[in-house]
PDB file with one MODEL, atoms N, CA, C and O in Angstrom:
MODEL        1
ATOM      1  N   UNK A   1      20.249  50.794 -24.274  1.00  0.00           N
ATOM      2  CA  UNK A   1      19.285  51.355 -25.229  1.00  0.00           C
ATOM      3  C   UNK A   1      17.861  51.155 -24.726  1.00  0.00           C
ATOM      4  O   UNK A   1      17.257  52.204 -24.502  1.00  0.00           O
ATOM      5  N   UNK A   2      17.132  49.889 -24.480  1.00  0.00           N
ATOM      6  CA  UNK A   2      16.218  49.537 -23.922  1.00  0.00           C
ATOM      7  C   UNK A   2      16.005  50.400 -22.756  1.00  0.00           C
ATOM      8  O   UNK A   2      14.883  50.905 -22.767  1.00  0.00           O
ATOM      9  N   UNK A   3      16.879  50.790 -21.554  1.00  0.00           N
ATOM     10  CA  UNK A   3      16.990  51.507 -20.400  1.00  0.00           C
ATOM     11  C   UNK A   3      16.266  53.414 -21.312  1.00  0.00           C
ATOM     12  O   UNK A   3      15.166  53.965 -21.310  1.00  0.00           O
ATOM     13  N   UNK A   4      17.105  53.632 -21.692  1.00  0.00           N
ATOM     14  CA  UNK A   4      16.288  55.099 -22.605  1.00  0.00           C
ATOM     15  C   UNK A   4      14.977  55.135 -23.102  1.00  0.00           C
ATOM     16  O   UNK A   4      14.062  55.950 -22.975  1.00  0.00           O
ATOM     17  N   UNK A   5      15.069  54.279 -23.578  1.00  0.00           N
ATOM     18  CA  UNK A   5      13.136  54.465 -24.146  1.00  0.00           C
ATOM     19  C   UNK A   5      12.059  54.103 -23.164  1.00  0.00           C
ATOM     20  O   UNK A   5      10.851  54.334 -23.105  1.00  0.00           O
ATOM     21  N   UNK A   6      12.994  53.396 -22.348  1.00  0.00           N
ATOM     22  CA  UNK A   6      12.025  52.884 -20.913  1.00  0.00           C
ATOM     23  C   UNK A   6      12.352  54.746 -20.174  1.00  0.00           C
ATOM     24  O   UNK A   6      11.345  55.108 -19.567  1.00  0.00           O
ATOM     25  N   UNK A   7      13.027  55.392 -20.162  1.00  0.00           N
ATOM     26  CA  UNK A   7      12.936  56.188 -19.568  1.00  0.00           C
ATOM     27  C   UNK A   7      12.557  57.615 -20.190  1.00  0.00           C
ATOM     28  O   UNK A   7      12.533  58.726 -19.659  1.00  0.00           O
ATOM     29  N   UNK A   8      12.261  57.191 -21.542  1.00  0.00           N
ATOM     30  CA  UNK A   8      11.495  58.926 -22.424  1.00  0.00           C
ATOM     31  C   UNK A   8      10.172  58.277 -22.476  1.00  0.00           C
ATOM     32  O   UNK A   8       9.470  58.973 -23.210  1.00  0.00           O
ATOM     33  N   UNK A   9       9.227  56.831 -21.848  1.00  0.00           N
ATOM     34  CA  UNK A   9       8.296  56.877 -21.883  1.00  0.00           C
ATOM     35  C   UNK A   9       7.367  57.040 -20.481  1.00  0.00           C
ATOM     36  O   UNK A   9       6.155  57.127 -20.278  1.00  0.00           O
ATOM     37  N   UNK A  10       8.621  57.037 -19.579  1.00  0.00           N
ATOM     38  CA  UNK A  10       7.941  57.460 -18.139  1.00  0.00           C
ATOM     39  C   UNK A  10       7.939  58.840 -18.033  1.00  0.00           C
ATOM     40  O   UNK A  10       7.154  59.500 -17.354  1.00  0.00           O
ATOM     41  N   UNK A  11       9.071  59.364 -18.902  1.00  0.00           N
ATOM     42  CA  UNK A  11       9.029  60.894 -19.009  1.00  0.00           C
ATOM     43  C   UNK A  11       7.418  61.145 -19.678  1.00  0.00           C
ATOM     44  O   UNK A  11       6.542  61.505 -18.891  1.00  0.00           O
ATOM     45  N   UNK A  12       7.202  61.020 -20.586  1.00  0.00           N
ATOM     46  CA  UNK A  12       6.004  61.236 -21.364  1.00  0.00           C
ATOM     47  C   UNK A  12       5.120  60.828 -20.651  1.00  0.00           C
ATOM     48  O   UNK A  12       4.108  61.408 -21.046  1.00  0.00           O
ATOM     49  N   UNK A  13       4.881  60.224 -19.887  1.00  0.00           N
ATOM     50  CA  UNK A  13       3.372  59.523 -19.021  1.00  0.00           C
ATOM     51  C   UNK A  13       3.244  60.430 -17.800  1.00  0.00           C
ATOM     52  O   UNK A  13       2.235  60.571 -17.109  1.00  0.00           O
ATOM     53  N   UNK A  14       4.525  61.070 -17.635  1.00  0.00           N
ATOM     54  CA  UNK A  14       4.560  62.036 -16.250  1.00  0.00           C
ATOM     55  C   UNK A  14       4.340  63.694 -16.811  1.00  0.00           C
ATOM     56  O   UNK A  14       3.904  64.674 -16.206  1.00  0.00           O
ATOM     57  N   UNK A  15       4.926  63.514 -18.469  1.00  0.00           N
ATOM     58  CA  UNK A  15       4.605  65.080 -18.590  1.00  0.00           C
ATOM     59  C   UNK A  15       2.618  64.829 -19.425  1.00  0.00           C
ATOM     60  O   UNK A  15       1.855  65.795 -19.455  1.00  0.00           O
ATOM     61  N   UNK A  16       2.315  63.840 -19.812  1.00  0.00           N
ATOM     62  CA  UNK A  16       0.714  64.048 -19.819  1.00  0.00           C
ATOM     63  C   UNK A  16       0.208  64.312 -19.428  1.00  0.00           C
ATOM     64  O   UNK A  16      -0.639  65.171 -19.677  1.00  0.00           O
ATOM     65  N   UNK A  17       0.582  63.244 -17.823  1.00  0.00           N
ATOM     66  CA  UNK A  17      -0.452  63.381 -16.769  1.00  0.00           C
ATOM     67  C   UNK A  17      -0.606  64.721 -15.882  1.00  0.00           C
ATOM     68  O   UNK A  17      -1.665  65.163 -15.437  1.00  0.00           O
ATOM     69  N   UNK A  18       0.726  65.287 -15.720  1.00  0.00           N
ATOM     70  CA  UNK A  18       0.808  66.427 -15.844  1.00  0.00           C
ATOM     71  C   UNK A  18      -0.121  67.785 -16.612  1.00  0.00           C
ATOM     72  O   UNK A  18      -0.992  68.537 -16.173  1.00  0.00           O
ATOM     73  N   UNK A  19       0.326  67.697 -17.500  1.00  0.00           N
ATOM     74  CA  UNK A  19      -0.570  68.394 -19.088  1.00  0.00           C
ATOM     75  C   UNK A  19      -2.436  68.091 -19.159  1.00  0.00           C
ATOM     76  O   UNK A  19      -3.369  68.823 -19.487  1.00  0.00           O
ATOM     77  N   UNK A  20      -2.375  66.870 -18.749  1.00  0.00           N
ATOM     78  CA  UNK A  20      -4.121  66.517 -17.986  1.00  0.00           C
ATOM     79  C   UNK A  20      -4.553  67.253 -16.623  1.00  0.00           C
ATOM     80  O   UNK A  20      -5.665  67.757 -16.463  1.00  0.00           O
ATOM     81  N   UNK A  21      -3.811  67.251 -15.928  1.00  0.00           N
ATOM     82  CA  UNK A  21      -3.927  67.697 -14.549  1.00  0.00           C
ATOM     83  C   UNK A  21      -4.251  69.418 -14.356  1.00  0.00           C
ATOM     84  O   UNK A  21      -4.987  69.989 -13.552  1.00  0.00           O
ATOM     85  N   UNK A  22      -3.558  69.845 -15.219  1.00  0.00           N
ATOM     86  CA  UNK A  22      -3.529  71.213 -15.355  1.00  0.00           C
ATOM     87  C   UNK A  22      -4.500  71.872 -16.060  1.00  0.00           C
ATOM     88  O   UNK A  22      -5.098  72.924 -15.837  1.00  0.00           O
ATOM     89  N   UNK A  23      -4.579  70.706 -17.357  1.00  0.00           N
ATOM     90  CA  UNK A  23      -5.961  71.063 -18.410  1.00  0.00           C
ATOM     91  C   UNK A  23      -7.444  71.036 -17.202  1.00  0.00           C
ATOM     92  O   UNK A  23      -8.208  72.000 -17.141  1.00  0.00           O
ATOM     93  N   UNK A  24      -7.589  70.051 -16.522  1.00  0.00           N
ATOM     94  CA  UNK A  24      -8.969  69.999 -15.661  1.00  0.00           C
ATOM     95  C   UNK A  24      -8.787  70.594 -14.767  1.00  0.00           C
ATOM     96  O   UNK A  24      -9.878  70.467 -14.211  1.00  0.00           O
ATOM     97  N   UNK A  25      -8.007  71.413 -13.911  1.00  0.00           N
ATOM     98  CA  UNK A  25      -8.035  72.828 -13.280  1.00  0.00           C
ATOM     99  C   UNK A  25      -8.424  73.773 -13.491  1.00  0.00           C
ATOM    100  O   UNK A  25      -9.010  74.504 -12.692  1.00  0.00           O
ATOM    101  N   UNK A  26      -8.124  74.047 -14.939  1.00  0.00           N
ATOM    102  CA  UNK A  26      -8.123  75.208 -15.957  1.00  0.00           C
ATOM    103  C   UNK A  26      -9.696  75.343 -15.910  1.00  0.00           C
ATOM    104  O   UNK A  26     -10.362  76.359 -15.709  1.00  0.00           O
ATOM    105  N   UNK A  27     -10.117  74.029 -16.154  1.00  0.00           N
ATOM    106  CA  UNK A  27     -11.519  73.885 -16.497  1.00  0.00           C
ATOM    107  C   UNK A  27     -12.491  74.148 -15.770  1.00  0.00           C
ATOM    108  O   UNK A  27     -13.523  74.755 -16.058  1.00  0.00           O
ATOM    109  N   UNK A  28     -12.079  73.565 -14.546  1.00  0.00           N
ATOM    110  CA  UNK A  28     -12.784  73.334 -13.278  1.00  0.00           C
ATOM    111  C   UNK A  28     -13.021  75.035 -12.338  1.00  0.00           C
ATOM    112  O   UNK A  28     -13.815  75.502 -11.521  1.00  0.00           O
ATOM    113  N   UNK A  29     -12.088  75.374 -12.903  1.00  0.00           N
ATOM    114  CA  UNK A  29     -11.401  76.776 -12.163  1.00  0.00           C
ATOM    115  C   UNK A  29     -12.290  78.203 -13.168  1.00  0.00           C
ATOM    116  O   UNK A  29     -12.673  79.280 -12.710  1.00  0.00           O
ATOM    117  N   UNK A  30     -12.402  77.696 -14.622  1.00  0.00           N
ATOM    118  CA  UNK A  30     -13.369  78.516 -15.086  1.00  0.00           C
ATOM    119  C   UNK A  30     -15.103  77.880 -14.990  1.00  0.00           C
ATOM    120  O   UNK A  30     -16.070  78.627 -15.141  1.00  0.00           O
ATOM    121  N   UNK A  31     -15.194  76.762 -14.782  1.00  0.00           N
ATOM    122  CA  UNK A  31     -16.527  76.204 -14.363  1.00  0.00           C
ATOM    123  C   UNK A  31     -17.050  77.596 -13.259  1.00  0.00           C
ATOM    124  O   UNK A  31     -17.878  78.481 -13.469  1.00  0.00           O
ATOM    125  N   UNK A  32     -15.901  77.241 -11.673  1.00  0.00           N
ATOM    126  CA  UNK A  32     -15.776  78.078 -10.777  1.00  0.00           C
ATOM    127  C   UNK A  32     -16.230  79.399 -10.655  1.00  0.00           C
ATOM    128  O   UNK A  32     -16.938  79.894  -9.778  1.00  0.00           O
ATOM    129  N   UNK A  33     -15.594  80.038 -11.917  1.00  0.00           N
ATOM    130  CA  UNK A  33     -15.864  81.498 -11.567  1.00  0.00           C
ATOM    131  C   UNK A  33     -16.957  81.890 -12.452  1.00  0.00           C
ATOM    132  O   UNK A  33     -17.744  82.674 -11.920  1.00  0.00           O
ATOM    133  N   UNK A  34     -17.290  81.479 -13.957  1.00  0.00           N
ATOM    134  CA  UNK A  34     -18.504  81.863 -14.045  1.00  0.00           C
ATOM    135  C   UNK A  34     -19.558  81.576 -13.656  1.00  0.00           C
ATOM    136  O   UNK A  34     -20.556  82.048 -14.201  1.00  0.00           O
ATOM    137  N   UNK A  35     -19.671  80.518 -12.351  1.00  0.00           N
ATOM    138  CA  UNK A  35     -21.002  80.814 -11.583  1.00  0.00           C
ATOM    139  C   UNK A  35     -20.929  81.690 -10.445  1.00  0.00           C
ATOM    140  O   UNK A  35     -21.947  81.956  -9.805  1.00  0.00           O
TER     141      UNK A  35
ENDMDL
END
């Protein structure tokens, strides 16, 4: 049991960081083109 929640919270820290990673691309990438 302990082994599962240890492993839906590395899931979740990998799909954030993920979900972060993509958000400041997004950002960075429209920074980008409207100058």
């Amino acid at each position: 049991m302990k082994s599962l929640v240890l492993a839906i919270g590395v899931y979740n820290a990998l799909l954030w960081r993920q979900m972060i990673s993509v958000g400041l691309g997004a950002v960075a990438w429209k920074l980008g083109n409207s100058g």
